[in-house]
C-alpha positions in Angstrom: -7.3 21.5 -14.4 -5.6 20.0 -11.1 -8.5 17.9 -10.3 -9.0 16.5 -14.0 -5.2 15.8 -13.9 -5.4 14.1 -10.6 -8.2 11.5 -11.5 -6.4 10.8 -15.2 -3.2 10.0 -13.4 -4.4 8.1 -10.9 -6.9 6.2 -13.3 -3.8 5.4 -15.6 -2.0 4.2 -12.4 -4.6 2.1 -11.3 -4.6 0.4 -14.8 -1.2 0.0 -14.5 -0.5 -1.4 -11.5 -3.7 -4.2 -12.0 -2.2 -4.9 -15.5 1.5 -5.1 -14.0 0.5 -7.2 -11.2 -1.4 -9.4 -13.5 1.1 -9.7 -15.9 4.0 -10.6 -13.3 1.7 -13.4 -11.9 0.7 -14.8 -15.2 4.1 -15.0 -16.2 5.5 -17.5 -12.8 2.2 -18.4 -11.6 4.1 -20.5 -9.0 6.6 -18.2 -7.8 6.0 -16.9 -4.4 7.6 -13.8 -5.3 5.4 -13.6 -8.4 2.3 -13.8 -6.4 3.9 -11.1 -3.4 4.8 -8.9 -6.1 1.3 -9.1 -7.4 -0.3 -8.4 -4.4 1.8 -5.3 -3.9 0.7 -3.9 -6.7 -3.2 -4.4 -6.3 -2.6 -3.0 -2.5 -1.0 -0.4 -4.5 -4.2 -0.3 -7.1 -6.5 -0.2 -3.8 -4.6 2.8 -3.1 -5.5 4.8 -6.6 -9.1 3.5 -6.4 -9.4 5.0 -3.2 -8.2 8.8 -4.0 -10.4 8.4 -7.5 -13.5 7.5 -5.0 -12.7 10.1 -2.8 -12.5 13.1 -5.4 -15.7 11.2 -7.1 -17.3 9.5 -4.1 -20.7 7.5 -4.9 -23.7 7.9 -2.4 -23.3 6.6 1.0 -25.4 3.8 1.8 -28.5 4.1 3.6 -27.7 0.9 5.6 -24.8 -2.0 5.2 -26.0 -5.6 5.6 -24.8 -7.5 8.2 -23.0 -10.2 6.1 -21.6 -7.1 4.3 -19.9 -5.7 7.5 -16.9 -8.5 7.8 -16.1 -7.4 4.9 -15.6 -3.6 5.7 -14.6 -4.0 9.5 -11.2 -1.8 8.8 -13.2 1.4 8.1 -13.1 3.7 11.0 -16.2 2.9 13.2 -19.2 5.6 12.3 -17.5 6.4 8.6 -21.6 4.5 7.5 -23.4 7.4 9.5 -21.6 10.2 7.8 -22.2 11.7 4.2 -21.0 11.1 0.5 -17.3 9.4 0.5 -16.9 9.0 4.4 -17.3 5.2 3.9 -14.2 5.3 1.8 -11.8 6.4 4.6 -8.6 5.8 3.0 -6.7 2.8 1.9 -3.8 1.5 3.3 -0.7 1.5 1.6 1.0 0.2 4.5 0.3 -3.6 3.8 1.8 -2.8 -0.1 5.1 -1.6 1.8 5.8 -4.8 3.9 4.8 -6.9 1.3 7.5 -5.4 -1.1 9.6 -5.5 2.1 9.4 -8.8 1.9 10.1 -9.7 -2.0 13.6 -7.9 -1.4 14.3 -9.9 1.2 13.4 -13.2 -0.5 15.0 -12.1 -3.4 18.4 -11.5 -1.3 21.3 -13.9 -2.2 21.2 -16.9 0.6 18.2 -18.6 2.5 15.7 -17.2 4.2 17.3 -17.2 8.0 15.4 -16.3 11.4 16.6 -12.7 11.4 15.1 -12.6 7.7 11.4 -14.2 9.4 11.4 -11.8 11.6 11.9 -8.6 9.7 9.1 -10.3 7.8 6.9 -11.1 10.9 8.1 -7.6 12.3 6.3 -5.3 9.1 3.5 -7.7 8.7 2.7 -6.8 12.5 3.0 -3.4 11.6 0.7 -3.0 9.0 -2.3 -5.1 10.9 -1.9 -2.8 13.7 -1.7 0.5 11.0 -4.9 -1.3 9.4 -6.6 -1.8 13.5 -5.3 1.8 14.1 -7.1 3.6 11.4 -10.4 1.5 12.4 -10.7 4.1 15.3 -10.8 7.3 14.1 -8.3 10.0 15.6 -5.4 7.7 16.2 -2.9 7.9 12.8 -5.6 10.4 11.3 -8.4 12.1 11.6 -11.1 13.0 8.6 -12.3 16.4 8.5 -14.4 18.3 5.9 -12.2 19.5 3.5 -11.3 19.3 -0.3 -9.5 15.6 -0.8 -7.5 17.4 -3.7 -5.6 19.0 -1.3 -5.3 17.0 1.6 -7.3 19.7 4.0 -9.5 16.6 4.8 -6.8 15.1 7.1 -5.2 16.1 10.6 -2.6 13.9 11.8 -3.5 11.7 14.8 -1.0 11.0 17.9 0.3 7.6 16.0 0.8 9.1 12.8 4.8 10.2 13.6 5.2 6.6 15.0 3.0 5.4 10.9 5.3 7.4 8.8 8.6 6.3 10.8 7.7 2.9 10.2 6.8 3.1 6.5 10.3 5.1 6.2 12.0 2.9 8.0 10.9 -0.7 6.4 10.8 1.4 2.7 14.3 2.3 3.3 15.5 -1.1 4.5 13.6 -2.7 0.8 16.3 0.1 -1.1 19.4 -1.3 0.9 18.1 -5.2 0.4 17.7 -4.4 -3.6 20.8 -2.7 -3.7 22.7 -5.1 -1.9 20.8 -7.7 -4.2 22.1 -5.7 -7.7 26.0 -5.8 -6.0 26.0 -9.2 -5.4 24.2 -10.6 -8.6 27.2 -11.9 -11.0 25.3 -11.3 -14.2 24.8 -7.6 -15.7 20.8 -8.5 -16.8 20.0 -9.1 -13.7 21.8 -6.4 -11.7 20.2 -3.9 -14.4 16.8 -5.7 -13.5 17.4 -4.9 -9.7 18.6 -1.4 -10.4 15.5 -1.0 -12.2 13.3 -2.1 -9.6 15.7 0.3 -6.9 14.6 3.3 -9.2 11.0 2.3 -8.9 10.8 1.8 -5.2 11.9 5.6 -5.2 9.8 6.8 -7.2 6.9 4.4 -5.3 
């Protein structure tokens, strides 16, 4: 029952969050917090896909093109030689993080100043080096065999304390930049809009 609980929920939030991000971009399709939004949540649908692929992985392929290979190059090198589902090493949900990290800030009251850029520049660094890092295996986490359901699969690497203290850290910093947003917003619609969207990054 656990496992056919964990694919339906995850293959309603994978519907969801394509739908959600669809629907937000359709709506301003020249908002550049529109389109961030949007790409948050399909990093965010990457991440369902990949635990639904995992507990239901296709066969491994007997050999990858070469002009498919650029567009795999973050899987951890040797996940092609290994068995069912090792060529799905997980997705990262760090890029979805700093990409949300940076709709707060743009939707903070005031321009956009050098301290904001950097923040910016800061999390986008981070999450190419978590994407670089997971490339080699070992480093935030190694794959073992083990059921996926449970997470026995995984043994954290040396970097993964340094991984998690960065996606707690810019995670928290999006809750203080919505919740600063809500306090300074004059108008109660929107300030229950940002409220809103302080309860979902929780729950995120």
């Amino acid at each position: 029952m656990l496992y056919t609980f964990t694919v339906v929920v995850n293959l309603i939030a994978l519907a969801v969050s394509v739908w959600l991000g669809i629907y937000i971009v359709t709506r301003s399709p020249r908002s550049q917090i529109a389109w961030l939004a949007g790409l948050a949540l399909w990093s965010i649908a990457g991440y369902f896909l990949n635990i639904l692929l995992a507990l239901n992985p296709p066969p491994s392929p007997a050999e990858v093109p070469l002009w498919m290979r650029p567009l795999l190059w973050f899987w951890p090198v040797g996940a092609f030689e290994g068995g069912g589902g090792n060529w799905l090493q997980g997705w990262q949900i760090t890029p979805a993080v700093m990409i949300w990290h940076h709709v707060t800030l743009l939707i903070r009251t005031g321009r956009m100043n050098p301290w904001r850029w950097t923040r910016v520049a800061i999390g986008y660094v981070f999450a190419i080096a978590a994407i670089i890092g997971q490339r080699y295996p070992g480093l935030v986490y190694l794959t073992t065999a083990g059921d996926p359901l449970y997470l026995r699969a995984l043994v954290p690497g040396p970097l993964y304390p340094l991984y998690m203290f960065g996606l707690l850290v810019f995670t928290c910093l999006s809750l203080i930049n919505l919740i600063r947003s809500a306090r300074a917003t004059p108008t109660v619609v929107q300030r229950k809009q940002l409220n809103l969207m302080v309860a979902a990054t929780v729950i995120a």
